[in-house]
ZAKEPA-945201 format. One line per field, with one value per residue (C-alpha): residue number from 1; y, z, x. Coordinates in nm, 4 decimals. Layout:
pos <- c(NUM_...)
y <- c(Y_...)
z <- c(Z_...)
x <- c(X_...)
This chain:
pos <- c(1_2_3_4_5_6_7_8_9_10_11_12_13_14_15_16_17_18_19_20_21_22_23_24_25_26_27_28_29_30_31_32_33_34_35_36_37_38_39_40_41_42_43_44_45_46_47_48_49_50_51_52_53_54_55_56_57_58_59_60_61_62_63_64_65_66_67_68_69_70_71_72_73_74_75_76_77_78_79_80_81_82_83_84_85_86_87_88_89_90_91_92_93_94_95_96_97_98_99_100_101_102_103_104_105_106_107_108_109_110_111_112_113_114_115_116_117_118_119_120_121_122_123_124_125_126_127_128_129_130_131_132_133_134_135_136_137_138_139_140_141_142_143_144_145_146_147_148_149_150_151_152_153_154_155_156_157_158_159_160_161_162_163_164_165_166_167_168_169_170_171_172_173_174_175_176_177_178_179_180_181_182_183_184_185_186_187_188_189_190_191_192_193_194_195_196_197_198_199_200_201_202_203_204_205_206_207_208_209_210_211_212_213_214_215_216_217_218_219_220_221_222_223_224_225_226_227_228_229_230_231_232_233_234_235_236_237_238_239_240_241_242_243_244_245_246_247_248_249_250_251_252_253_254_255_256_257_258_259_260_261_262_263_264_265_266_267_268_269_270_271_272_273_274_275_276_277_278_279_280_281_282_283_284_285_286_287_288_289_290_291_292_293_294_295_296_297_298_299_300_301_302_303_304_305_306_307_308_309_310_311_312_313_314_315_316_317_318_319_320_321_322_323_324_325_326_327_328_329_330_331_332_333_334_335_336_337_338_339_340_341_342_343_344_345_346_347_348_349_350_351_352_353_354_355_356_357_358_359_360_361_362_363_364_365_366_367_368_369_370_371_372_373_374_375_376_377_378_379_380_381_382_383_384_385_386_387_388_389_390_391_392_393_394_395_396_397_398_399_400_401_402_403_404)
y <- c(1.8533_1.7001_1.3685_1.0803_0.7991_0.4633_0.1630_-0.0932_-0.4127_-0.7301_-0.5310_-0.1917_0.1563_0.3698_0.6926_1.0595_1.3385_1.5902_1.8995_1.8610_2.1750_1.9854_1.7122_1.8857_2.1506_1.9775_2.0000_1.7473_1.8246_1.5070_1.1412_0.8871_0.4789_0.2826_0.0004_-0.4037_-0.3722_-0.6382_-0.6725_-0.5559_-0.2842_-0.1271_0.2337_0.5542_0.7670_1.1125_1.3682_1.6989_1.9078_2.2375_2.0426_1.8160_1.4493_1.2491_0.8972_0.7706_0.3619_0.2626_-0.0771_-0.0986_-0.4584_-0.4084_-0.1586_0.0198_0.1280_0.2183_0.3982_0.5977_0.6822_0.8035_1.0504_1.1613_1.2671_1.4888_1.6524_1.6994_2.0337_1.9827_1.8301_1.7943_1.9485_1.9698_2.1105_1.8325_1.5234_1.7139_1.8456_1.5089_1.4648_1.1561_0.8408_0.6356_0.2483_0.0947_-0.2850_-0.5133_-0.7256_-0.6286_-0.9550_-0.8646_-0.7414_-0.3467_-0.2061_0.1598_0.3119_0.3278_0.3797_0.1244_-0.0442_-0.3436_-0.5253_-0.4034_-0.5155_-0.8283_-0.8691_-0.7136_-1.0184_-1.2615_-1.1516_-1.2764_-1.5899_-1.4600_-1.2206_-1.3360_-1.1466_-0.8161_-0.7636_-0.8780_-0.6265_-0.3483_-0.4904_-0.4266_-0.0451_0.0091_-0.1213_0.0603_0.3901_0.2932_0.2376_0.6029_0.8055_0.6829_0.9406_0.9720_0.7961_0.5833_0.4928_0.2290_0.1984_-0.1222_-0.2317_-0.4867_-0.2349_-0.0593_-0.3561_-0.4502_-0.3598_-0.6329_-0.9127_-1.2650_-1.4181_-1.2181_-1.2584_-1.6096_-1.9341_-2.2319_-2.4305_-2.6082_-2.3036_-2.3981_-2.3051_-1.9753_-1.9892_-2.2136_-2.0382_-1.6854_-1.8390_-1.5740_-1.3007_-1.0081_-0.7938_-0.5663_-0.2210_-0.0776_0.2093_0.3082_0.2121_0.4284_0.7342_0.6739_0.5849_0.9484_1.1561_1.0506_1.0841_1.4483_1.5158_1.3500_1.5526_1.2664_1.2199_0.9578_0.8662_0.7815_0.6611_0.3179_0.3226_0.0920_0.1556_-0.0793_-0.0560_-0.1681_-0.2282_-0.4901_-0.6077_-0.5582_-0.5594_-0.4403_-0.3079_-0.2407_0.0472_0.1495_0.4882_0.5058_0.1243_-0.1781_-0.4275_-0.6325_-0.7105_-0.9329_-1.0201_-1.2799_-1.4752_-1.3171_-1.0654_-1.4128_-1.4246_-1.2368_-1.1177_-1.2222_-0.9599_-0.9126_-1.2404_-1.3425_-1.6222_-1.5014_-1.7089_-2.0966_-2.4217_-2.5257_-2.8395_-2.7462_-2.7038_-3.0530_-3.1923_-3.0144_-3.0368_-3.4337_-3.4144_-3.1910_-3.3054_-2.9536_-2.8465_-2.6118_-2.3139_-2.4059_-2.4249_-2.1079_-1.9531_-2.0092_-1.8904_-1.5982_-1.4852_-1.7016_-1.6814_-1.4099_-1.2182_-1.3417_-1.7213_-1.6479_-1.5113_-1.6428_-1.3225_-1.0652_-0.9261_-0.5561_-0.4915_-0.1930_-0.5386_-0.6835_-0.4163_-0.4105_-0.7762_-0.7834_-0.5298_-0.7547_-1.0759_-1.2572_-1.4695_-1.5700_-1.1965_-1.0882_-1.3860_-1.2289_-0.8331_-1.0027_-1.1723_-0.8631_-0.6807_-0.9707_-1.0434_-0.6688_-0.6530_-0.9438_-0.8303_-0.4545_-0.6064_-0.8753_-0.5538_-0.4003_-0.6139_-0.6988_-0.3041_-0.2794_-0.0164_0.2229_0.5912_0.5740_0.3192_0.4685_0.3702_0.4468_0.2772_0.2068_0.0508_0.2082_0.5309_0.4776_0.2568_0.4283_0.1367_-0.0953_0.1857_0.2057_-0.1850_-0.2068_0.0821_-0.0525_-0.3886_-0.1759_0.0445_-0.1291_0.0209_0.3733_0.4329_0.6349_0.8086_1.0988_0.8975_1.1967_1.3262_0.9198_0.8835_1.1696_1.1550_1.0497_1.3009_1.3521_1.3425_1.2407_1.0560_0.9538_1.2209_1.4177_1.2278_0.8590_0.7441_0.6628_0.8538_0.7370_0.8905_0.8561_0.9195_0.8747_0.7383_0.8773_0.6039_0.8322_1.0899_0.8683_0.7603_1.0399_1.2172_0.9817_0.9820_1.3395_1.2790_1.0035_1.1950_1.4969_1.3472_1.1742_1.5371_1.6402)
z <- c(0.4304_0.0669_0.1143_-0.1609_-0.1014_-0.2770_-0.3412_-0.5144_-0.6775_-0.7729_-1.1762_-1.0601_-0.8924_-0.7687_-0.6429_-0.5116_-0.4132_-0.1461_0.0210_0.3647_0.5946_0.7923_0.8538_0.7018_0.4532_0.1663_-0.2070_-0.4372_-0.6319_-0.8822_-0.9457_-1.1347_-1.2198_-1.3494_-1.5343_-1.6548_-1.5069_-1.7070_-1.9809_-2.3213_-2.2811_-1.9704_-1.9412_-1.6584_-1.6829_-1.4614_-1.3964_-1.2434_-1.0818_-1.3086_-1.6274_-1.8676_-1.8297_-2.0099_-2.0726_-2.1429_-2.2909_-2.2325_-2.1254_-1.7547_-1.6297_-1.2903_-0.9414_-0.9508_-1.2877_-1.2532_-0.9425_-1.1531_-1.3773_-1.1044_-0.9778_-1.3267_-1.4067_-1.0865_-1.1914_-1.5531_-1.6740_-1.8672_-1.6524_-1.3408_-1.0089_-0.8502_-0.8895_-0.7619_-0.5601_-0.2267_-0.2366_-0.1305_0.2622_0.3141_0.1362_0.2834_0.1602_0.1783_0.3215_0.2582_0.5521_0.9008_1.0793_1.4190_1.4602_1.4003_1.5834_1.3781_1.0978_1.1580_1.0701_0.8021_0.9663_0.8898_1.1735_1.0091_0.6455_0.8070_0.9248_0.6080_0.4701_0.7072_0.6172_0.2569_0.3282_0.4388_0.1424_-0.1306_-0.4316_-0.2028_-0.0036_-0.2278_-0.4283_-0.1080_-0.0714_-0.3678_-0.3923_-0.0447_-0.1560_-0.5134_-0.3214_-0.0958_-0.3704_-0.5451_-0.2716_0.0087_0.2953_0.3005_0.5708_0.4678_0.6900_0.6316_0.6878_0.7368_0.6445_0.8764_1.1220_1.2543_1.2905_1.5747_1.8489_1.7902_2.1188_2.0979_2.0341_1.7040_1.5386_1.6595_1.4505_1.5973_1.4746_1.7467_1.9075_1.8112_1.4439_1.6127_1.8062_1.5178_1.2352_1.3774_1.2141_1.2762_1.1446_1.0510_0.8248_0.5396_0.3617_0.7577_0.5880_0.4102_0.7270_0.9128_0.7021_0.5983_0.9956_1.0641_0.8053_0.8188_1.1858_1.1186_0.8181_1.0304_1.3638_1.5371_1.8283_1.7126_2.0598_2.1531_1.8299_1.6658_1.2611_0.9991_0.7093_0.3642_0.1252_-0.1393_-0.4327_-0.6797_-0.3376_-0.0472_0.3088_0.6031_0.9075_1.2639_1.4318_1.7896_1.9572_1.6325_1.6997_1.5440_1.7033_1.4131_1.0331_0.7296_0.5895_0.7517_0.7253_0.4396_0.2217_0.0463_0.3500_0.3997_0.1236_-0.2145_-0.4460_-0.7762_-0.8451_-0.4449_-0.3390_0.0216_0.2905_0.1463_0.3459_0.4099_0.3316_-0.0175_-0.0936_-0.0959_-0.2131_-0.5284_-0.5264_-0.5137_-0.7841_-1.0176_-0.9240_-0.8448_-0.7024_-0.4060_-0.5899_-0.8534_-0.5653_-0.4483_-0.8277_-0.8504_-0.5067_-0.5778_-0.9452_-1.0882_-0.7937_-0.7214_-0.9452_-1.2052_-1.1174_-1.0414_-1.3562_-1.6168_-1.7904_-1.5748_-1.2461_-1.3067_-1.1358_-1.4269_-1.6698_-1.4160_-1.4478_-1.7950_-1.8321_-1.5566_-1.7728_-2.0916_-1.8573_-1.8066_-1.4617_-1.3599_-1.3606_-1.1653_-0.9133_-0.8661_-0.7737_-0.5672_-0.3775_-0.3396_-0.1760_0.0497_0.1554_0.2215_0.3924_0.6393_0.7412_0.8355_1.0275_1.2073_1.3212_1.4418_1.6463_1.7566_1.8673_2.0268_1.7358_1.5161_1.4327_1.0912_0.8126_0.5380_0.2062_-0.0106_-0.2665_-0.6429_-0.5850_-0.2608_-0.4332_-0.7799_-0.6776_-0.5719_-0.6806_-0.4365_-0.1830_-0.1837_-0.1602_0.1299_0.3069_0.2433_0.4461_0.7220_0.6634_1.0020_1.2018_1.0501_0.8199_0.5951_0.2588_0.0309_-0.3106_-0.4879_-0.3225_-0.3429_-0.7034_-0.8305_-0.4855_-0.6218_-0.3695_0.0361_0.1062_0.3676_0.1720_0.4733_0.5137_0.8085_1.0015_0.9197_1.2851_1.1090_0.9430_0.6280_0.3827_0.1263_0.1965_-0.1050_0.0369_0.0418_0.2162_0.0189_0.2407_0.5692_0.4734_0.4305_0.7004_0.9037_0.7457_0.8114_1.2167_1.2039_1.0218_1.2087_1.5594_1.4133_1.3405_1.6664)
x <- c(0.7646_0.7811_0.6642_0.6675_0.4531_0.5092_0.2513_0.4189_0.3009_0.4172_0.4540_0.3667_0.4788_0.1581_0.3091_0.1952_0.4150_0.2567_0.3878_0.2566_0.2098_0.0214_-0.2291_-0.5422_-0.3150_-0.0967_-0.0556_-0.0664_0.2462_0.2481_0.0691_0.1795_0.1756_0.4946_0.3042_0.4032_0.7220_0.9129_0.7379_0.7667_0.4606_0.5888_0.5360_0.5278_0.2284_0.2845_0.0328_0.2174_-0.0508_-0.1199_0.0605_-0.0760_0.0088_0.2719_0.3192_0.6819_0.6794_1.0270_1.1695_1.1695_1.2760_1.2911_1.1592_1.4936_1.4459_1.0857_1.1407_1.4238_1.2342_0.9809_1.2195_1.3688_0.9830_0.9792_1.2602_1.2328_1.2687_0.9496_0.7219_0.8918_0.7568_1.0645_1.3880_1.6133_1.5976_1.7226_1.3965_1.2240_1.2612_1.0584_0.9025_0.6336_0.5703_0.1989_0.2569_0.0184_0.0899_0.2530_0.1166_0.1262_0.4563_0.3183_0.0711_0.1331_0.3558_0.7671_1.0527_1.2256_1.5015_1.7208_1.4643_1.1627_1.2828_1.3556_0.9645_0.7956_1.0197_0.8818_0.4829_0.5993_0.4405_0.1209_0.1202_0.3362_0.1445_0.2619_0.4867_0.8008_0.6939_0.6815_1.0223_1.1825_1.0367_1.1900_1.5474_1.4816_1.4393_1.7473_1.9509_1.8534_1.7748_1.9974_2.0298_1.6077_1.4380_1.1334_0.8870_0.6486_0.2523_0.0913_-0.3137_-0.3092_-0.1631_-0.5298_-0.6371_-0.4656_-0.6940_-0.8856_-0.9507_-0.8261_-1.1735_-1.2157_-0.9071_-0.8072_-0.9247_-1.0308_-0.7361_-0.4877_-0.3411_0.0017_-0.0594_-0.1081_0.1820_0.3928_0.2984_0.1245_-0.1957_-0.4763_-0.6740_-0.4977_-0.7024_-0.6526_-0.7698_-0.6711_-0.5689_-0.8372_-1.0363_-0.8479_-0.9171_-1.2982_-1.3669_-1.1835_-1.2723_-1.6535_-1.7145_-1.5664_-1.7888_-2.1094_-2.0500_-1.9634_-1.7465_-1.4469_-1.3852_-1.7559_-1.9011_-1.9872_-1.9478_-1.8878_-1.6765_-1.7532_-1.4364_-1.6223_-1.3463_-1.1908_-1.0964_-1.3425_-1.3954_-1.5898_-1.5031_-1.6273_-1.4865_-1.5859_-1.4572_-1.1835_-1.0968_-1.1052_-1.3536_-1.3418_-1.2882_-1.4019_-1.0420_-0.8575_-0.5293_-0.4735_-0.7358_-0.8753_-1.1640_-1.4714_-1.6691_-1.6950_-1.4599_-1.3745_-1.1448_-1.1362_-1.3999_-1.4771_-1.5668_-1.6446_-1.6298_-1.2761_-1.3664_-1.4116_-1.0147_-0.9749_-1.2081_-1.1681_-0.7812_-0.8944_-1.1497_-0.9222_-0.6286_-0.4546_-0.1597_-0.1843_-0.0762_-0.3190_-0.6122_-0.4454_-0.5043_-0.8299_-0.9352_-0.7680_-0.7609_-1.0642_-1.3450_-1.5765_-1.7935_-1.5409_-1.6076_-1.9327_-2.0124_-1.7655_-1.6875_-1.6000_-1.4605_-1.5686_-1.9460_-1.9604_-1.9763_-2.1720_-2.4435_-2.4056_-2.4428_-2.7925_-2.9674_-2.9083_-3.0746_-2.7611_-2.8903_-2.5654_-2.4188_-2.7430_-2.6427_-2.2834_-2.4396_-2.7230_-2.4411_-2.2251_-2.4868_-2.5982_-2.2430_-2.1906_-2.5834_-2.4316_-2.1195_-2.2714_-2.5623_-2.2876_-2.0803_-2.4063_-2.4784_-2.1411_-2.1225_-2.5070_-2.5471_-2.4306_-2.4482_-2.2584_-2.2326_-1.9303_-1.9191_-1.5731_-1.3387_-1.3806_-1.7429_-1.8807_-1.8147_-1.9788_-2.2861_-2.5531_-2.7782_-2.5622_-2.5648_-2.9119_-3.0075_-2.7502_-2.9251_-3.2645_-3.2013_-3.1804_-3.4591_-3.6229_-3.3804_-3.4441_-3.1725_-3.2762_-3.1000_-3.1586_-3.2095_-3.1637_-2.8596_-2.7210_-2.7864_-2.5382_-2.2833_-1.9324_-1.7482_-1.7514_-2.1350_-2.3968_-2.6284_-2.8640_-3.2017_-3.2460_-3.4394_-3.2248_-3.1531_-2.8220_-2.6328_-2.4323_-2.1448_-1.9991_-1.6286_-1.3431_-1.0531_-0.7071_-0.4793_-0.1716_-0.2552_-0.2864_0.0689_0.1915_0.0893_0.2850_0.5344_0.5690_0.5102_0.7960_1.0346_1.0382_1.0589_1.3318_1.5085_1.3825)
């Protein structure tokens, strides 16, 4: 089954196009990024497996274009990888946020549009944007079913007394005020793919998975479920990120909102876009800065990597104990897959425990590798995600029961 899978942003169109045979035998048939929609500098770069890439820089002012232009690139006599649109028999959408309405993937429906639309307020920067790439592909490709897969969706084992705040309950019942999660995904497919690479049993194992990324998060998984999660409400809680403060005393919105007399969106900005190692630091959001930055003595950049680590280093040793143990810790995304000093320092704090790691083997890992030694009474990987193929595998379960 040809299977496209869509990730759009608020300015953005992330897409992959797989040929599925099954769930462990696919081909990636194309990769691409529609970029600044609506803006002067918008462009699509496509990279057609076994062709060399092209970028096109056109005017695209809005999803339905860019997801045009998508499809025209698969198809291009040039550098297409298909020979018409018939040939696509499925798309699958990344949403942000699900609340608790899904529990899995499904089907899009005029019901389930109607609740991605009602988890706009809890993720307004996203799931507009999911929106209009789901009515963009509607309105190009209309007779192809879409299915859509939710992060917050893995989450959702998770008991009452983790993911409830202690708020009045009727903000819970009000305004479905609780803690949702996010990255589930990515979760999902580090937690599965690692307790396959490790030996491990998924359905009698205790791991923890650290998406370590522009955006990050860490997860406690027990017997392939979610016991609990560092993002909350929304993916603003936990630990600190990129441009995201983490967890701070509530009591600190207003107090600043008094002293600088902000808005709530503009208290909303700067929790979201100006905090973390960016705030932290004043000059930049990227740890590869960061690092740069440290080795040149800049204090407050070595406070901002010190802090990532020791957020991360609390959060794994939380979930330990929350699960009486663990046999695998999982590192993955843009950071947990190109740190090996992080890695390491993480590891190290729980060095009393007996995990152990090859610093050898962790110093050049960037690709699927157990990084602990031998003898480590824990093991640990290193495990690059693929939440494109988690969607789109599915996808391709949902679609054909649905011709069944």
């Amino acid at each position: 089954m040809i299977v496209l899978v869509i990730n759009c942003g608020s300015s953005s169109i992330k897409y992959q196009l797989l040929d599925m045979k099954n769930d462990e035998v696919y081909d990636l048939l194309a990769k691409g990024l529609v970029e600044k929609i609506g803006l002067p500098d918008s462009s699509l770069t496509h990279k057609p497996t076994g062709k060399e890439p092209v970028t096109i820089e056109t005017s695209i002012p809005d999803h339905k274009i860019g997801m045009r232009l998508v499809l025209d690139a698969l198809v291009d006599p040039d550098h297409g990888v298909l020979k018409s649109f018939d040939d696509i028999e499925a798309v699958g959408h990344r949403i942000v946020q699900g609340a608790d309405y899904f529990s899995g993937s499904t089907l899009i429906d005029d019901d389930v549009m109607e609740k991605i639309g009602i988890c706009c307020d809890f993720a307004p920067l996203h799931n507009p944007a999911h929106i209009l790439g789901i009515e963009a592909v509607s309105q190009v490709l209309p007779d192809v079913p879409q299915v859509a897969t939710f992060d917050t969706a893995f989450h959702q084992t998770m008991e009452p007394y983790a993911y409830m705040y202690a708020l009045p309950y009727e903000y819970y019942t009000k305004y479905r005020v609780r803690r949702y999660g996010a990255h589930g995904t990515s979760h999902q497919y580090v937690s599965q793919r690692g307790a396959k690479v490790a030996g491990l049993d998924l359905a009698n194992s205790k791991i923890v998975t650290c998406h370590l990324g522009n955006g990050s998060s860490v997860t406690a998984i027990k017997n392939g479920k979610v016991v609990d999660t560092s993002m909350g409400f929304t993916p603003l809680e936990g630990m600190i990120m990129g441009t995201r403060c983490g967890n701070i005393d509530a009591n600190i919105v207003p107090y600043l909102m008094k002293k600088e007399n902000l808005t709530p969106d503009q208290m909303t900005d700067i929790l979201n876009k100006k905090s973390g190692l960016l705030g932290i630091s004043g000059k930049s959001s990227d740890v590869r800065d960061m690092n740069a930055l440290a080795a040149e003595g800049d204090q407050r950049a070595k406070i901002a990597l010190k802090k990532l680590s020791y957020d991360t280093i609390k959060n794994v040793g939380a979930y330990i104990a929350e699960m009486n143990g663990v046999d695998l810790i999982v590192f993955t995304a843009g950071i947990g897959e190109n740190n090996a000093r992080l890695r390491r320092k993480i590891c190290e704090s729980f060095g009393f425990m007996g995990v152990k790691i090859d610093n050898e083997v962790n110093d050049n890992a960037h690709s699927e590798t157990i990084l602990s030694t031998p003898d480590s009474s824990v093991k640990v990987a290193l495990i690059p995600t693929n939440e494109e193929l988690m969607i789109a595998r599915d996808t391709m379960h949902i679609v054909a029961a649905l011709e069944d």
